[in-house]
TIVO-93415 format. One line per field, with one value per residue: residue number from 1; residue in three letters; x, y, z of N, C-alpha, C in turn. Coordinates in Angstrom, 1 decimal. Example, Ala and Ser with C-alpha at 12.3 -4.5 7.8 and 13.67 -1.06 7.14 Angstrom:
2
pos: [1, 2]
code: [ALA, SER]
nX: [13.2, 12.8]
nY: [-5.7, -2.2]
nZ: [7.8, 7.1]
caX: [12.3, 13.7]
caY: [-4.5, -1.1]
caZ: [7.8, 7.1]
cX: [13.2, 12.9]
cY: [-3.3, 0.0]
cZ: [7.8, 7.9]
***
This chain:
239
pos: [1, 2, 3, 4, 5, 6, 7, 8, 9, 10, 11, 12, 13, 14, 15, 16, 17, 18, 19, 20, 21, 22, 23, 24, 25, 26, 27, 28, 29, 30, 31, 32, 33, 34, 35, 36, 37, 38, 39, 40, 41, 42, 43, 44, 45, 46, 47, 48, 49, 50, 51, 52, 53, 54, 55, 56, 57, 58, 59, 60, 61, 62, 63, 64, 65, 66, 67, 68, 69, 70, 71, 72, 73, 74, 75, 76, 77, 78, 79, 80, 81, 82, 83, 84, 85, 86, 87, 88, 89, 90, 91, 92, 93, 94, 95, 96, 97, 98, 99, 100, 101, 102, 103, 104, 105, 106, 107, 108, 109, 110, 111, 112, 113, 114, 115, 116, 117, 118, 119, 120, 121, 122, 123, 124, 125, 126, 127, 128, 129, 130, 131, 132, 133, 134, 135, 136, 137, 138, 139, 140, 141, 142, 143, 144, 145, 146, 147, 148, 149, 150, 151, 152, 153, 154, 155, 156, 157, 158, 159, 160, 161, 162, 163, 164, 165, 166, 167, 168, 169, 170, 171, 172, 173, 174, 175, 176, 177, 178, 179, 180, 181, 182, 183, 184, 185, 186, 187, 188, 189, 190, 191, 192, 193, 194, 195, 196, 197, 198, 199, 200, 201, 202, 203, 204, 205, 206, 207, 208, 209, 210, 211, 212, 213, 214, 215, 216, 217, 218, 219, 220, 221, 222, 223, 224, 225, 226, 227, 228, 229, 230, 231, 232, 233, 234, 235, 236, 237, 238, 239]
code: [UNK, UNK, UNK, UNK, UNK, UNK, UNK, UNK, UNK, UNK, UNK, UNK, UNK, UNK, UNK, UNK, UNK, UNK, UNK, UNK, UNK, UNK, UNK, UNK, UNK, UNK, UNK, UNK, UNK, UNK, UNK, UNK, UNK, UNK, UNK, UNK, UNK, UNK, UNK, UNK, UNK, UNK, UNK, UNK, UNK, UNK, UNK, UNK, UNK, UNK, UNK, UNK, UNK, UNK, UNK, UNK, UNK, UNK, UNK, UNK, UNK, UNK, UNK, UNK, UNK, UNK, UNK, UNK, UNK, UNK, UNK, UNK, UNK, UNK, UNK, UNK, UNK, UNK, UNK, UNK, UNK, UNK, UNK, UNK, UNK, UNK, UNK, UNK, UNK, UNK, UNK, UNK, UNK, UNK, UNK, UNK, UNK, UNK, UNK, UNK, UNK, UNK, UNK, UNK, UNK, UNK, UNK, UNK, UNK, UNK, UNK, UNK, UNK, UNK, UNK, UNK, UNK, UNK, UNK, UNK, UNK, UNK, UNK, UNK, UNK, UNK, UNK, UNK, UNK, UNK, UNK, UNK, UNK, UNK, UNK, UNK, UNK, UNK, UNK, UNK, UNK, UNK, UNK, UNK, UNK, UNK, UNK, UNK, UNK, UNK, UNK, UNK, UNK, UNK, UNK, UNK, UNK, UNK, UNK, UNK, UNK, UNK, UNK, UNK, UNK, UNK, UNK, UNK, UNK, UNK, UNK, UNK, UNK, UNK, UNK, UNK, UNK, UNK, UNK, UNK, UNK, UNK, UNK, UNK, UNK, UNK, UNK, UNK, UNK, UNK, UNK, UNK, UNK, UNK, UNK, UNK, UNK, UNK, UNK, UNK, UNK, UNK, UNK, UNK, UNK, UNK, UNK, UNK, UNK, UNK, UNK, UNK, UNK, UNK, UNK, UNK, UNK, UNK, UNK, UNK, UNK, UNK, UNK, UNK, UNK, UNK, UNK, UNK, UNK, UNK, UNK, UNK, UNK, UNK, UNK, UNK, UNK, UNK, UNK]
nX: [19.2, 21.4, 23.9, 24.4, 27.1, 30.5, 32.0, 29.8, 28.5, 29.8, 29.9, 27.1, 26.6, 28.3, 27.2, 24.5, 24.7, 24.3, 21.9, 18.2, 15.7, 14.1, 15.7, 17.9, 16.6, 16.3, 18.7, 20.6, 18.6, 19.4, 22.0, 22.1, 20.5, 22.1, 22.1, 22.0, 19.7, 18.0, 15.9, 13.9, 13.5, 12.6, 9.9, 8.6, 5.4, 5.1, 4.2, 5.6, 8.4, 8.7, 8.5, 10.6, 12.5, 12.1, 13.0, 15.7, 16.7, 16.4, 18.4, 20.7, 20.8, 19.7, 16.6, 15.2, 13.4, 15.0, 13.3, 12.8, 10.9, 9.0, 6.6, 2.8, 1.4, 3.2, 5.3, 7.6, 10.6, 10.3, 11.4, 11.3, 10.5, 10.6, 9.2, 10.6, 9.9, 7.2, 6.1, 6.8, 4.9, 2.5, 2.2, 2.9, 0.3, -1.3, -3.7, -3.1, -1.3, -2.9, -4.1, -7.0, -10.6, -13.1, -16.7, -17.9, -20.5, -20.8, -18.1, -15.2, -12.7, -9.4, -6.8, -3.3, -0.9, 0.7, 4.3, 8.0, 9.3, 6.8, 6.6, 9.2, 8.7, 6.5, 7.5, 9.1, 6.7, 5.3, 3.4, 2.1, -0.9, -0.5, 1.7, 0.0, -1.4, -0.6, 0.5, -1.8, -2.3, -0.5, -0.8, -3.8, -6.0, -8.7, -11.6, -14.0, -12.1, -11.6, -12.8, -11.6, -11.2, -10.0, -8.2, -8.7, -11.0, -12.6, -15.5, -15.2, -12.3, -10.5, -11.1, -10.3, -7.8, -6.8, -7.5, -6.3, -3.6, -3.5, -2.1, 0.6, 1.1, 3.1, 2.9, 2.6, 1.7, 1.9, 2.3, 2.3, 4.9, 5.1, 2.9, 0.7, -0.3, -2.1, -1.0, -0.8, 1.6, 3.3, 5.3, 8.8, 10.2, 12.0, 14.1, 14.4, 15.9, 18.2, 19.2, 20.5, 22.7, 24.3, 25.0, 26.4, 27.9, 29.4, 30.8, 32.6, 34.0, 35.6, 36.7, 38.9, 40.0, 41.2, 42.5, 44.0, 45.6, 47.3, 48.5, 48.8, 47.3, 45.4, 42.3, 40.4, 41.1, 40.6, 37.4, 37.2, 37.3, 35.6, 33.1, 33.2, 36.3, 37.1, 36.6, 37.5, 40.8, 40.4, 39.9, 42.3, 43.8, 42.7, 43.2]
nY: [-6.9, -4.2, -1.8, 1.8, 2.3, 3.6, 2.0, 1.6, 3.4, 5.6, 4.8, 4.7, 7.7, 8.8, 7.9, 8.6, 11.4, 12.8, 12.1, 12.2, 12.7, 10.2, 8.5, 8.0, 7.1, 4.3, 3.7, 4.0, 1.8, -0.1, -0.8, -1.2, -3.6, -5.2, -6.1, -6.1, -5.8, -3.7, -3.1, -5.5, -3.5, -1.2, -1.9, -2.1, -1.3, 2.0, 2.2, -0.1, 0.5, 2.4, 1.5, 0.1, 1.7, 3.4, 1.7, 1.1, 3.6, 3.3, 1.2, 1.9, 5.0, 5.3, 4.9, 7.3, 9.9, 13.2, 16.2, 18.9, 22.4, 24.5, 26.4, 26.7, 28.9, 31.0, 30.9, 30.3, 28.6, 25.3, 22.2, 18.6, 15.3, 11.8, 9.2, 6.2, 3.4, 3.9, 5.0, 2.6, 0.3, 1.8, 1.4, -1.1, -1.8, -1.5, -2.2, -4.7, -3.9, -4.7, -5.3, -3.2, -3.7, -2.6, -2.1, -0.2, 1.7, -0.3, -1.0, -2.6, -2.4, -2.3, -1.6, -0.7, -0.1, 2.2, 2.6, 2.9, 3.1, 3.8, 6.5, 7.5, 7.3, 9.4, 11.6, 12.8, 13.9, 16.9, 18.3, 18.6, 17.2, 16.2, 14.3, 13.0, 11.5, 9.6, 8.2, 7.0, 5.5, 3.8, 2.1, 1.4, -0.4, -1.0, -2.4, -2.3, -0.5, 2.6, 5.6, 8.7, 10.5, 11.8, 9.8, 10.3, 11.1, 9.3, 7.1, 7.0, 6.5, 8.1, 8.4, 5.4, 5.9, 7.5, 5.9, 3.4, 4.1, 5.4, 4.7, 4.5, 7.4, 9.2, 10.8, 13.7, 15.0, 18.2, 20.6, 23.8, 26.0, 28.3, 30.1, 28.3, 26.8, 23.6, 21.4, 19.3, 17.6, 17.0, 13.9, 13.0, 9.8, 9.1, 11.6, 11.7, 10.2, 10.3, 13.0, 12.3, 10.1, 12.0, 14.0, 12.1, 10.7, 13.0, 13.9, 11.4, 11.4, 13.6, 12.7, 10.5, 12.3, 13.5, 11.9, 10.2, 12.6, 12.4, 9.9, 8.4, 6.7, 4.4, 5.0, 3.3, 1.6, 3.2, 3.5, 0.9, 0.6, 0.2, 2.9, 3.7, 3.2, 4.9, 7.4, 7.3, 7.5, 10.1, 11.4, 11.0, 12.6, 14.9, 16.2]
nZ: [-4.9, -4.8, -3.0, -4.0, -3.9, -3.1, -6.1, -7.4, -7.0, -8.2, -11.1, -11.3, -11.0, -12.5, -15.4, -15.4, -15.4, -17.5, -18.3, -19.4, -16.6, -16.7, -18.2, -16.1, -13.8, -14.5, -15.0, -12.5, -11.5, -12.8, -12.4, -9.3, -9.9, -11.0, -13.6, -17.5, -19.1, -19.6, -21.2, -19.9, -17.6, -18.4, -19.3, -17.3, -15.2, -13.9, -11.0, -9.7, -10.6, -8.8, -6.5, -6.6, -6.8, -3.9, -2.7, -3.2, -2.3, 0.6, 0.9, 0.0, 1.3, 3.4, 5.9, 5.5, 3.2, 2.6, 2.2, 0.3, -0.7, -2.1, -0.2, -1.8, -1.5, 0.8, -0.4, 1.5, 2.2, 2.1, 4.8, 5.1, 6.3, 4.7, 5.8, 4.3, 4.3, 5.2, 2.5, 1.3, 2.2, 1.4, -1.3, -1.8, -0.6, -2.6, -5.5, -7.6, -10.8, -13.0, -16.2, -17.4, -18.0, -19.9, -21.1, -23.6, -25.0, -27.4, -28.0, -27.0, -24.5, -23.6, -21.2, -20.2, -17.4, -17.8, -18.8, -18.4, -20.8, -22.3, -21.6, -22.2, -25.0, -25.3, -24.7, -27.1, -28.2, -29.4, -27.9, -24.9, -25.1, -27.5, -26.3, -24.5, -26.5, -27.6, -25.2, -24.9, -27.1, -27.1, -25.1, -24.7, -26.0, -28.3, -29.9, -31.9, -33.7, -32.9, -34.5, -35.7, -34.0, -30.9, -28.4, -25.9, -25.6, -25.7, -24.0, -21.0, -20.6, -19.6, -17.0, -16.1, -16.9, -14.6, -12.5, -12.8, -12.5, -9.9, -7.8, -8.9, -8.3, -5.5, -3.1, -0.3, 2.6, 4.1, 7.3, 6.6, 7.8, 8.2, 6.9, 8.2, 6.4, 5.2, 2.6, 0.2, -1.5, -4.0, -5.0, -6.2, -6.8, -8.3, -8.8, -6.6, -5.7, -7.3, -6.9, -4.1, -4.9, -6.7, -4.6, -2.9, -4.6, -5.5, -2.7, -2.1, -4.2, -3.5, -1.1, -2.1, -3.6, -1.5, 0.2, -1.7, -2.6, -0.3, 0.2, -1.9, -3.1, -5.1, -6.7, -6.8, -4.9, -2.7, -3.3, -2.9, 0.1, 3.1, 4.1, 7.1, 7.3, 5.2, 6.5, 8.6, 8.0, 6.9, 9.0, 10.6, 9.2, 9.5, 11.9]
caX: [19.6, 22.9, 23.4, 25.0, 28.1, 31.9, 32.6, 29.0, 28.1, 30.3, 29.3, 25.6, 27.0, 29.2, 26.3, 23.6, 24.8, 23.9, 20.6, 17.0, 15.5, 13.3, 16.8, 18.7, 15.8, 16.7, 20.2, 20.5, 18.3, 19.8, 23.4, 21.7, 20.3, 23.2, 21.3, 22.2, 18.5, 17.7, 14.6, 13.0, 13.0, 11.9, 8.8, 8.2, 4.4, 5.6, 4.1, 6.7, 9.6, 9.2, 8.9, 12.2, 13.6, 12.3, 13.7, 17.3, 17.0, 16.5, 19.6, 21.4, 21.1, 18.9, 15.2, 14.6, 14.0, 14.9, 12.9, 12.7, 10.0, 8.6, 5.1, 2.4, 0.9, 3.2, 7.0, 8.1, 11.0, 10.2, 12.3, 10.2, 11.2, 9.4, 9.9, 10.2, 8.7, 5.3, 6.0, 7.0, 4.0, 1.5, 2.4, 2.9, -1.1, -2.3, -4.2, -1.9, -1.3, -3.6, -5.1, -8.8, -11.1, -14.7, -17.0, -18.8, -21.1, -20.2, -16.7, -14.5, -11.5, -8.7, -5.9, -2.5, 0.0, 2.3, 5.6, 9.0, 9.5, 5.7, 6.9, 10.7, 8.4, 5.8, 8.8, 9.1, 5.8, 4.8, 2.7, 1.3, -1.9, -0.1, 2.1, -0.8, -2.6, 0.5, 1.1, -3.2, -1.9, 0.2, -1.7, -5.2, -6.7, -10.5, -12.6, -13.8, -11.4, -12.6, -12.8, -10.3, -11.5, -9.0, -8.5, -9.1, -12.5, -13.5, -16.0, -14.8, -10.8, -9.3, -11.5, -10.0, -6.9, -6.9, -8.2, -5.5, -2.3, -3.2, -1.2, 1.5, 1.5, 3.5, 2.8, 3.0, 0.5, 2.6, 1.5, 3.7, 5.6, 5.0, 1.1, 0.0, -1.7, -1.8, -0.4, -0.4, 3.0, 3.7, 7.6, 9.3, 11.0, 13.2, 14.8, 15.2, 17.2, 19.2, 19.6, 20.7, 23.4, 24.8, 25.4, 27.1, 29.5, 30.8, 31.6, 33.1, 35.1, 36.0, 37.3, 39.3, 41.2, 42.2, 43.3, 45.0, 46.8, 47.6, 48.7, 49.1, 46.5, 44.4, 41.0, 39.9, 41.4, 39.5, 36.5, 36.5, 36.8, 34.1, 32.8, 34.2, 37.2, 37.8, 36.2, 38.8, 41.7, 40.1, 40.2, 43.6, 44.5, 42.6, 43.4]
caY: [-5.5, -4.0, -0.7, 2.2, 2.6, 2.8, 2.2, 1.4, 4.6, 6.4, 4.8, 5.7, 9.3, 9.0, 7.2, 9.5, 12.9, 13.7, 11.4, 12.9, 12.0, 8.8, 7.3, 8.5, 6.0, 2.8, 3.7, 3.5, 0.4, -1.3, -0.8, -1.8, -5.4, -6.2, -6.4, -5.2, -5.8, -2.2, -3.4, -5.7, -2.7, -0.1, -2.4, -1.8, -0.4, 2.8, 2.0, -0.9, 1.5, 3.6, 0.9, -0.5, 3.2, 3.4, 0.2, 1.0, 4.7, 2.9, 0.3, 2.8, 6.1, 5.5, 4.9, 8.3, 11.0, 14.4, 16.5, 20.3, 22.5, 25.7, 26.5, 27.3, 29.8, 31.6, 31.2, 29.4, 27.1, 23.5, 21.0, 17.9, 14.3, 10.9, 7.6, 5.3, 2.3, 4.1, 4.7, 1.1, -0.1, 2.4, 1.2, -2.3, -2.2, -1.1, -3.4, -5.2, -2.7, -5.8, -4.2, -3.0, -4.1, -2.5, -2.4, 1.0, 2.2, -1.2, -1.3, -3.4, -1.9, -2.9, -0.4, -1.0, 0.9, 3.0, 2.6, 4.1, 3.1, 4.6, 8.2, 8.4, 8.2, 10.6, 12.7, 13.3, 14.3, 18.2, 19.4, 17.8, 16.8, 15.2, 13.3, 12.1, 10.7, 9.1, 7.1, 6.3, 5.1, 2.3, 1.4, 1.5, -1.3, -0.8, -3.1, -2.0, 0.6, 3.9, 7.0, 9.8, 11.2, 11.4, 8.5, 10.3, 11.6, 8.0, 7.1, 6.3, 6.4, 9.2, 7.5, 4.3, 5.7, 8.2, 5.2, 2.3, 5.1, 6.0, 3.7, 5.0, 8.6, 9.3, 12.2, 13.8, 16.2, 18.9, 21.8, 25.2, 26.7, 29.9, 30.5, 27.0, 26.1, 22.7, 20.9, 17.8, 17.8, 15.5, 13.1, 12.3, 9.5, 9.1, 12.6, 11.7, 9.0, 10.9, 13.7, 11.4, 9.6, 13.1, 14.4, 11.2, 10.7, 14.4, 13.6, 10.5, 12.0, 14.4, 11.6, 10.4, 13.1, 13.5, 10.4, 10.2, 13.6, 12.5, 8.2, 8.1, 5.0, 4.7, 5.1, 1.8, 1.2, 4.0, 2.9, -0.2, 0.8, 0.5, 4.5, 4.3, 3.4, 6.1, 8.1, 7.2, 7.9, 11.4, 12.5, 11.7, 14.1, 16.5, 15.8]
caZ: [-5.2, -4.3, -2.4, -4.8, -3.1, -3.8, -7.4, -8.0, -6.8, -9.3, -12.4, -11.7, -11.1, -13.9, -16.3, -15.4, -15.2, -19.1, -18.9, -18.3, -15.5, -16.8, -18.2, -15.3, -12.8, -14.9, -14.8, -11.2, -11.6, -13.7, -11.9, -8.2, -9.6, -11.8, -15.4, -18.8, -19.2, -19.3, -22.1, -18.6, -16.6, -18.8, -19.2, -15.7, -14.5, -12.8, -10.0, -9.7, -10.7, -7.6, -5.3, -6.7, -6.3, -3.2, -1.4, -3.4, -1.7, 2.0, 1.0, -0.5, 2.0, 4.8, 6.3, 5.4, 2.2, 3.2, 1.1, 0.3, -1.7, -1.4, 0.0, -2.9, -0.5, 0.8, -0.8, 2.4, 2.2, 3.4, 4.5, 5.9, 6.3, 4.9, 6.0, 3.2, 4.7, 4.6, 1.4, 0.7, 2.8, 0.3, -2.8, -1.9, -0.1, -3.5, -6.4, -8.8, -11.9, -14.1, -17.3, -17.0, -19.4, -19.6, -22.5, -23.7, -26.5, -28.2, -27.6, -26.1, -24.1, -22.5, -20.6, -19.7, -16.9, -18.7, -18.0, -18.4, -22.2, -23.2, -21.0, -23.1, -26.4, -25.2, -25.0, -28.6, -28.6, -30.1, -27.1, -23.6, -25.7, -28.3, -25.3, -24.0, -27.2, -27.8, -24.5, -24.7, -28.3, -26.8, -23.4, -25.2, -27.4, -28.6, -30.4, -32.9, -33.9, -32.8, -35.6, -35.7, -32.7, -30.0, -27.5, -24.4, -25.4, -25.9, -22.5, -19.4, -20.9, -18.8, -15.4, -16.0, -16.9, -13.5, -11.4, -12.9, -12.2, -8.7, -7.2, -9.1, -7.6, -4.2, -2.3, 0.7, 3.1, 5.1, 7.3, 6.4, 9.6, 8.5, 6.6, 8.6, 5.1, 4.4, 1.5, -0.7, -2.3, -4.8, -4.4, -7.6, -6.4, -9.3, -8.8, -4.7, -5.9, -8.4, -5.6, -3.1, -5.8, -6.9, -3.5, -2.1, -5.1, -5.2, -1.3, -2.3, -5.0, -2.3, -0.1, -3.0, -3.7, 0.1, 0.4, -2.8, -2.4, 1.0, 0.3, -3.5, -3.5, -6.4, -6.6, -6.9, -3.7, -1.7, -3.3, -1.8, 1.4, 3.8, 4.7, 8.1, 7.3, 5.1, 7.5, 10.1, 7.6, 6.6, 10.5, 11.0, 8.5, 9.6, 13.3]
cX: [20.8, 22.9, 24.5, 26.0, 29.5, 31.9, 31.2, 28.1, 28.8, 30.0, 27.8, 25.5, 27.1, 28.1, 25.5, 23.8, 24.3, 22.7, 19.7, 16.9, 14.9, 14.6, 17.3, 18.1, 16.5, 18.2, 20.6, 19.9, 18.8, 21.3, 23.1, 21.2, 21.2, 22.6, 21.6, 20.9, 17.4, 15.6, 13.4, 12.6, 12.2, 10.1, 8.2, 7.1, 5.3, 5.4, 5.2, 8.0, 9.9, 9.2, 10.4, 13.1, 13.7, 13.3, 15.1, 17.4, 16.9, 18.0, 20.8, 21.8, 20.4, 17.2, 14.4, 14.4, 13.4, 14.2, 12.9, 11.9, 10.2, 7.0, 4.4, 1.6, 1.9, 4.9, 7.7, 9.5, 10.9, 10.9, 11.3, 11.1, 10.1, 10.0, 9.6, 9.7, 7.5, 5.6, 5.8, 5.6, 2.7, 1.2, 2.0, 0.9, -2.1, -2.6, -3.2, -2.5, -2.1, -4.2, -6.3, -9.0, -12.3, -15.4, -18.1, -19.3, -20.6, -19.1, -16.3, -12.8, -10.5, -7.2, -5.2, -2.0, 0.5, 3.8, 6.7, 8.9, 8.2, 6.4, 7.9, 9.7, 7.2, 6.3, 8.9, 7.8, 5.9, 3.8, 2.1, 0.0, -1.5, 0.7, 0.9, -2.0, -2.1, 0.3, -0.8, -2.6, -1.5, -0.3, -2.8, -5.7, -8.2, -10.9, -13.7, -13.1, -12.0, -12.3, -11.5, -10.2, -9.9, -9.0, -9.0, -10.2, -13.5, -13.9, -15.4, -12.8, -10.1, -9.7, -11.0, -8.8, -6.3, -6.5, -6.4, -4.3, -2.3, -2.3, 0.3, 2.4, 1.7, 3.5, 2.7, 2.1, 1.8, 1.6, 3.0, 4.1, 5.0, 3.9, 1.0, -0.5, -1.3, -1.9, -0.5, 0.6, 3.3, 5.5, 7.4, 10.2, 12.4, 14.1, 15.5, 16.3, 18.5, 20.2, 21.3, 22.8, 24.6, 25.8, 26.5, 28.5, 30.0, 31.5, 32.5, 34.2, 36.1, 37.3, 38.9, 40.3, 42.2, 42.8, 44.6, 46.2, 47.8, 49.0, 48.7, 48.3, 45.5, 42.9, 40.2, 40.1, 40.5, 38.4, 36.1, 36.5, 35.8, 33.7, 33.5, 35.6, 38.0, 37.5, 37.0, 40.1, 41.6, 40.4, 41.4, 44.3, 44.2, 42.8, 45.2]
cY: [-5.1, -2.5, 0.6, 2.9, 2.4, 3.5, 2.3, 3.0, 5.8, 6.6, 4.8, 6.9, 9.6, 8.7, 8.6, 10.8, 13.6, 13.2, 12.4, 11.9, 10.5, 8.3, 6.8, 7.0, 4.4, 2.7, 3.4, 2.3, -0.7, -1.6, -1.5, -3.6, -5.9, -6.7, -5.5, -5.2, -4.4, -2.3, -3.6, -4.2, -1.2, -0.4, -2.4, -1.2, 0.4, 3.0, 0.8, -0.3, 2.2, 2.8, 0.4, 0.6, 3.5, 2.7, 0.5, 2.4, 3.8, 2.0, 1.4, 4.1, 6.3, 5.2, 6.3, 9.4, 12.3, 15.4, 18.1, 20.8, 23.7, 25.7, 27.4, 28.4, 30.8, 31.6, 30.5, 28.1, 26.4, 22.9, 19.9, 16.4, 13.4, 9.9, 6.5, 4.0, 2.7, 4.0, 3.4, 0.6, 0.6, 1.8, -0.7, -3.0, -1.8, -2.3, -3.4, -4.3, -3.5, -4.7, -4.0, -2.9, -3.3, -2.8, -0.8, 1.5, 0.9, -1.9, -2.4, -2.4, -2.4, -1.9, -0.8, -0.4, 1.0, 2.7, 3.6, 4.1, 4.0, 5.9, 8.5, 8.2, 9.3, 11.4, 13.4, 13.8, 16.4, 19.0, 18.0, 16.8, 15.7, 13.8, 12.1, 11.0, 9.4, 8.0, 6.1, 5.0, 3.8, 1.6, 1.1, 0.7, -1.2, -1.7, -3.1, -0.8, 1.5, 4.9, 7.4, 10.7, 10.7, 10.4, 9.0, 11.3, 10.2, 7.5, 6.6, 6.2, 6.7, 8.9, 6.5, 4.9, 6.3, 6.8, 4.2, 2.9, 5.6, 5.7, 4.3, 6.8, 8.3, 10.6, 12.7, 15.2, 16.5, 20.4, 22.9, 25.5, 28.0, 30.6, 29.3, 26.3, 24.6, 22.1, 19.4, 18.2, 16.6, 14.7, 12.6, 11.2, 9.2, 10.5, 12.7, 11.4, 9.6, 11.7, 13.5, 11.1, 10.9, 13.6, 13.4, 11.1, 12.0, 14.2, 12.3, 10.7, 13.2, 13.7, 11.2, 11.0, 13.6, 12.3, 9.9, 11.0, 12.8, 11.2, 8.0, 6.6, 5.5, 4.8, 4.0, 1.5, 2.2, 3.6, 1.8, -0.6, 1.1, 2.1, 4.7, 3.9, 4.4, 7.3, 8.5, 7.8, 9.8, 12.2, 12.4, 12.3, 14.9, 16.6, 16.1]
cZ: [-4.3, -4.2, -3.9, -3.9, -3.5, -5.2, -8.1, -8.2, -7.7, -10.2, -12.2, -11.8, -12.5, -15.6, -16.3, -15.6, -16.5, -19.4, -18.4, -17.0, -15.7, -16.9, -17.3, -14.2, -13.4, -14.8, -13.5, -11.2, -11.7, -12.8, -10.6, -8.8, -10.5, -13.1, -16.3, -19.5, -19.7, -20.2, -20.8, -17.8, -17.0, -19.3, -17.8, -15.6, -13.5, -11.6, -9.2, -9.9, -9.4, -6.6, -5.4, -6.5, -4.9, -1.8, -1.8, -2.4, -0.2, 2.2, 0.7, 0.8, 3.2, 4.7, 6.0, 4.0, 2.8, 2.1, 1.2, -0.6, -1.2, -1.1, -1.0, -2.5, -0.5, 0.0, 0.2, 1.9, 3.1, 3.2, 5.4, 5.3, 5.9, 5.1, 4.6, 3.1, 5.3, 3.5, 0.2, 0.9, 2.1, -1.2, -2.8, -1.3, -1.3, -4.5, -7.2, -10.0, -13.0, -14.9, -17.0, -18.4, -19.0, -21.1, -22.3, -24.8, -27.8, -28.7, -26.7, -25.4, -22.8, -22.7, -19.8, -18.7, -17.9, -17.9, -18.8, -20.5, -22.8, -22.5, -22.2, -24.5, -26.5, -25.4, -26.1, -29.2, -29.4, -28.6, -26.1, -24.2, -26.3, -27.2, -24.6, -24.6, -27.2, -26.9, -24.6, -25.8, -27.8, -25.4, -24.1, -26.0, -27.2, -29.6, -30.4, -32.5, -33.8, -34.3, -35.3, -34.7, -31.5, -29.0, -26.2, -24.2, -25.3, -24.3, -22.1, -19.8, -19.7, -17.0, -15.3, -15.6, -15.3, -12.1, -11.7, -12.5, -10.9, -8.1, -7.1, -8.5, -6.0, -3.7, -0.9, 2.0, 4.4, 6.0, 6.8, 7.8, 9.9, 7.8, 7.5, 7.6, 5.2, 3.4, 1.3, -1.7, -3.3, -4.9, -6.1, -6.7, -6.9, -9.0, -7.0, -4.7, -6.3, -6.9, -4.8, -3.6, -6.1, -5.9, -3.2, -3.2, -4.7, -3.6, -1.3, -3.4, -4.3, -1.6, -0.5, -3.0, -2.6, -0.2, -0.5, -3.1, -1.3, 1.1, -0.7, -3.4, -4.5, -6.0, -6.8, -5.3, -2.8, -1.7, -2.6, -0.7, 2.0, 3.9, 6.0, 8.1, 6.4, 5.6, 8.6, 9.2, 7.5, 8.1, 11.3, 10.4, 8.7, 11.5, 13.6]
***
């Protein structure tokens, strides 16, 4: 995996900026391990997606995601810090995403992770409900085919499915500064990423156009300077 920096750091800017956010994850993905693959990674259990976002966010911008919310208590803005090797270390101490099989009322059943590809066609769903018949639709095989009844009335579905997806959720317990309450906050880490990506080009396009006003070098050439060296050029112009 390769850090999103430079030029690479652009074109995930530049790629992403009109995608939702699910695209937007593989996009960055796909640009960090060097694959036109985009199919492999959208087959990805999401619990696998976030660790691969997470570890590019540590290579990429640091040991740390800075995070901000508000408190559902009292309105409070929070800013609070997580280290992303817990995070890494959570995800990676959980059971493999393997299908679960049980058997109930005569059935046979077996239940996949969802990944990114089942979420972008939930997408097109008509209502939350319908999204979620949808993604059962393609994780869910029964034997014998159930009725017309919906899939996530059928026993034990929405426990399996709850139990097999935990893994996949990252979250985060804060106290507030200012009610004391405490909180479980939930991390998108896809959107940290983005964040992160966003911020760093516009300062890098920033950079850019100093330098460029300044030294008529192209932008290719800035790019592929290390950070502190155009770090050092930026302060003797402003020096």
């Amino acid at each position: 995996m390769r850090p999103l920096a430079g030029e690479l750091l652009l074109t995930a800017w530049e790629n992403g900026a009109s995608q939702h956010d699910l695209r937007r994850a593989m996009t960055m993905l796909s640009i960090a391990v060097s694959t036109n693959d985009c199919e492999q990674l959208d087959a990805l259990p999401i619990a696998e997606r976030n660790l691969l976002l997470l570890r590019l966010h540590e290579l990429s911008f640091g040991p740390l995601l800075n995070a901000f919310a508000t408190c559902p208590k009292c309105a409070a803005p929070l800013e609070f810090t997580v280290p992303v090797a817990a995070m890494v270390e959570r995800l990676e101490s959980q059971p493999s995403a393997a299908p679960v099989e049980w058997n109930a009322e005569g059935r046979q059943y077996q239940l996949r992770s969802v990944t990114t590809e089942d979420l972008l066609v939930a997408m097109r769903a008509a209502d939350v409900n319908a999204a979620q018949e949808r993604i059962l639709s393609r994780c869910l095989q029964v034997f014998p085919e159930p009725g017309p009844e919906p899939l996530s009335l059928l026993p034990a579905v929405m426990e399996k499915f709850e139990q097999l997806h935990a893994s996949a959720e990252l979250s985060c317990a804060i106290e507030c500064p200012t009610c004391s309450s405490h909180e479980v906050l939930d991390l998108d880490i896809a959107r940290f990423v983005w964040t992160e990506v966003h911020r760093a080009a516009r300062r890098l396009l920033s950079d850019i156009h100093t330098l460029a006003c300044a030294y008529s070098w192209s932008e290719q050439a800035i790019t592929q300077m290390t950070p502190s060296r155009r770090a050092a050029y930026l302060e003797l112009l402003s020096s």
